[in-house]
C-alpha positions in Angstrom: -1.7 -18.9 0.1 -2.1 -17.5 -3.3 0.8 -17.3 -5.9 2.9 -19.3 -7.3 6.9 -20.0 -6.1 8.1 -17.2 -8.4 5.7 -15.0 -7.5 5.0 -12.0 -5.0 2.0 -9.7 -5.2 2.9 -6.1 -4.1 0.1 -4.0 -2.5 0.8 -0.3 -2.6 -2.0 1.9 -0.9 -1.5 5.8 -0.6 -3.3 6.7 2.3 -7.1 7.7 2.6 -8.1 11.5 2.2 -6.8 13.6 5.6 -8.0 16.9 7.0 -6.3 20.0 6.8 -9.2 21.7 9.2 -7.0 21.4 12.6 -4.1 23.5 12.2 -2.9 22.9 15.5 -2.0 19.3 14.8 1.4 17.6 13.8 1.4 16.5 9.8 1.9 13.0 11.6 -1.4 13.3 13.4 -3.4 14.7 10.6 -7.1 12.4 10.7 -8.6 11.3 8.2 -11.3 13.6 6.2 -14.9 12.2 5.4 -14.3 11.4 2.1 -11.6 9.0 3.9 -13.5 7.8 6.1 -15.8 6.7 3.4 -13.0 5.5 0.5 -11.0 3.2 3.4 -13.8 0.6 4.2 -14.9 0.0 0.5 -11.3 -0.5 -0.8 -11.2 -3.2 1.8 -14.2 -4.7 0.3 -12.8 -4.2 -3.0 -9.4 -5.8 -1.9 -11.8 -8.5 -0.3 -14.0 -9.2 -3.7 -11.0 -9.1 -6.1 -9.4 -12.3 -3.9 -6.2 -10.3 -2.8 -6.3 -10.5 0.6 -3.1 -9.7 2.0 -0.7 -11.9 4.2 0.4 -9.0 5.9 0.2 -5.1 6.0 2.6 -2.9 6.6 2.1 0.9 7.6 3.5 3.9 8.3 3.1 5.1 11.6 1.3 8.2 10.9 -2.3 8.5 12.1 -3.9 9.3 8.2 -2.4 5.8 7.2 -2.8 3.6 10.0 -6.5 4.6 10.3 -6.5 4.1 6.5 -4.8 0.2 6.9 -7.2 0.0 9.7 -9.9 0.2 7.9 -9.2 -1.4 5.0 -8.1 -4.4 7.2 -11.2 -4.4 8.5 -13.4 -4.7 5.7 -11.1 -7.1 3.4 -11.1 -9.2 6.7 -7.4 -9.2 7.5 -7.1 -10.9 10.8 -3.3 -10.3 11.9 -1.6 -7.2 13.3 -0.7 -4.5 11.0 2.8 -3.8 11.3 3.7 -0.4 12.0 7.0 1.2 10.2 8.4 5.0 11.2 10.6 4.1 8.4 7.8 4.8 6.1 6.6 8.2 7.2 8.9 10.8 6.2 10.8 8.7 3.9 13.0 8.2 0.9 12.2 5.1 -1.8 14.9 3.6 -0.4 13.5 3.0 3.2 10.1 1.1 1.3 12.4 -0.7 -0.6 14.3 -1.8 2.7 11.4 -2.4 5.1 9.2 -4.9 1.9 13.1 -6.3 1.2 12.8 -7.8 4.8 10.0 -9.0 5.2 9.5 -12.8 5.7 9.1 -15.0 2.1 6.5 -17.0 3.6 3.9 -14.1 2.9 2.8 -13.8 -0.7 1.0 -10.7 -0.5 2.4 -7.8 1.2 -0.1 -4.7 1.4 2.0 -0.7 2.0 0.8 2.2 3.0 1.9 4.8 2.6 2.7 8.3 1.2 3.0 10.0 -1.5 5.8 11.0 -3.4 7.2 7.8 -2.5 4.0 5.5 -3.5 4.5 7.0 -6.9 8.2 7.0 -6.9 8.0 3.0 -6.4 5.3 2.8 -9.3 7.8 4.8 -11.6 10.5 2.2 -10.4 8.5 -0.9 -11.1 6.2 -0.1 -13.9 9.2 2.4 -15.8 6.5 4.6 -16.4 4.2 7.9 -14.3 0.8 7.6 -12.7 -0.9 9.6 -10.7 -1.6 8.2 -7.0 -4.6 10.1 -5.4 -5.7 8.9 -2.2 -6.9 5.6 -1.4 -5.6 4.2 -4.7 -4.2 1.0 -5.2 -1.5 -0.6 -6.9 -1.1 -4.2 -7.8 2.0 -5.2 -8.6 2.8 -9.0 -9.7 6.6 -9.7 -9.0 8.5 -12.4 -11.0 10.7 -13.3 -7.7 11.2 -16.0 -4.8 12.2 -13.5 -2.4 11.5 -10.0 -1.1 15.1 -9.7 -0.7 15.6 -9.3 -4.7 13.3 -6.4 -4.5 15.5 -3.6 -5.0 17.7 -5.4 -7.7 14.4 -6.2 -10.0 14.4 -5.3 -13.5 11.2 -3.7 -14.3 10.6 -6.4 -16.8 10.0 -8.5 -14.2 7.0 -6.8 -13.1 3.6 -7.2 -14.4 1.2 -4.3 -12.9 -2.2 -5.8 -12.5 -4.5 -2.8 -11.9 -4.4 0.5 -10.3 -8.4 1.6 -8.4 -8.4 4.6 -8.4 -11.6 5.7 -5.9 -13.2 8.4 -8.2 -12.6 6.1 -11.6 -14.4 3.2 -9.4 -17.7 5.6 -8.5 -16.6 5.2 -4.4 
């Protein structure tokens, strides 16, 4: 594993590009659009070449991100299960900040995805500052903690954001 004792890296992933062409369809089993389909697999690869390989994913339940984590699992070559979180569909900040506070200290790297507003929301939290989440976009996040349990008490001082990928700004 990668990352010091007093540190965690924080993946935040908005979900890949969905389709708005079946009308008939819940928002929660919206599929991804071509452009989706496409951006997933080669921010995996990305994830894969920049060495941040996450020790676990965590998604929400809808079908836009899970087929987003899927595929970006996939091509980074994440082996384990992807958890799967209804608390992150529909959600407040306060639910991502509960579900990544629990999660085990033994992984290093934790990978969300998610939705926006709320992606954005927990950039403005950690960074103290706005940017713009389009699809598919990462967020690193370098925490200066032992434990996911300090998450929500962590001063923003404490965080060191590493890089955003934005798809367009990276040509994919």
């Amino acid at each position: 594993m990668n990352g010091g004792a007093n540190q965690k890296t924080l993946l935040l992933l908005r979900h890949a590009k969905s389709s708005w062409k079946k009308l008939n369809i819940t928002d929660h089993d919206r599929l991804l659009n071509e452009r989706g389909k496409k951006d997933a697999p080669k921010m995996g690869k990305v994830i894969k070449e920049l060495d941040i390989v996450p020790d676990l994913i965590i998604s929400s339940p809808a079908k836009r991100a899970m087929d987003t984590a899927k595929l970006v699992a996939e091509n980074c070559k994440y082996k384990k299960n992807i958890e799967k979180n209804p608390l992150l569909y529909a959600s407040t900040l306060e639910n991502y900040i509960d579900v990544i506070s629990i999660v085990s200290d033994y992984h290093q790297k934790v990978l969300v995805v998610g939705h926006n507003p709320i992606i954005e929301e927990l950039v403005i939290k950690f960074i103290n500052r706005m940017e713009i989440i389009p699809t598919c976009t990462l967020v690193q996040l370098s925490l200066n903690i032992q434990s996911w349990k300090l998450l929500d008490g962590l001063n923003y001082k404490d965080v060191n954001l590493v890089r955003i990928l934005r798809p367009k700004e990276m040509g994919i």
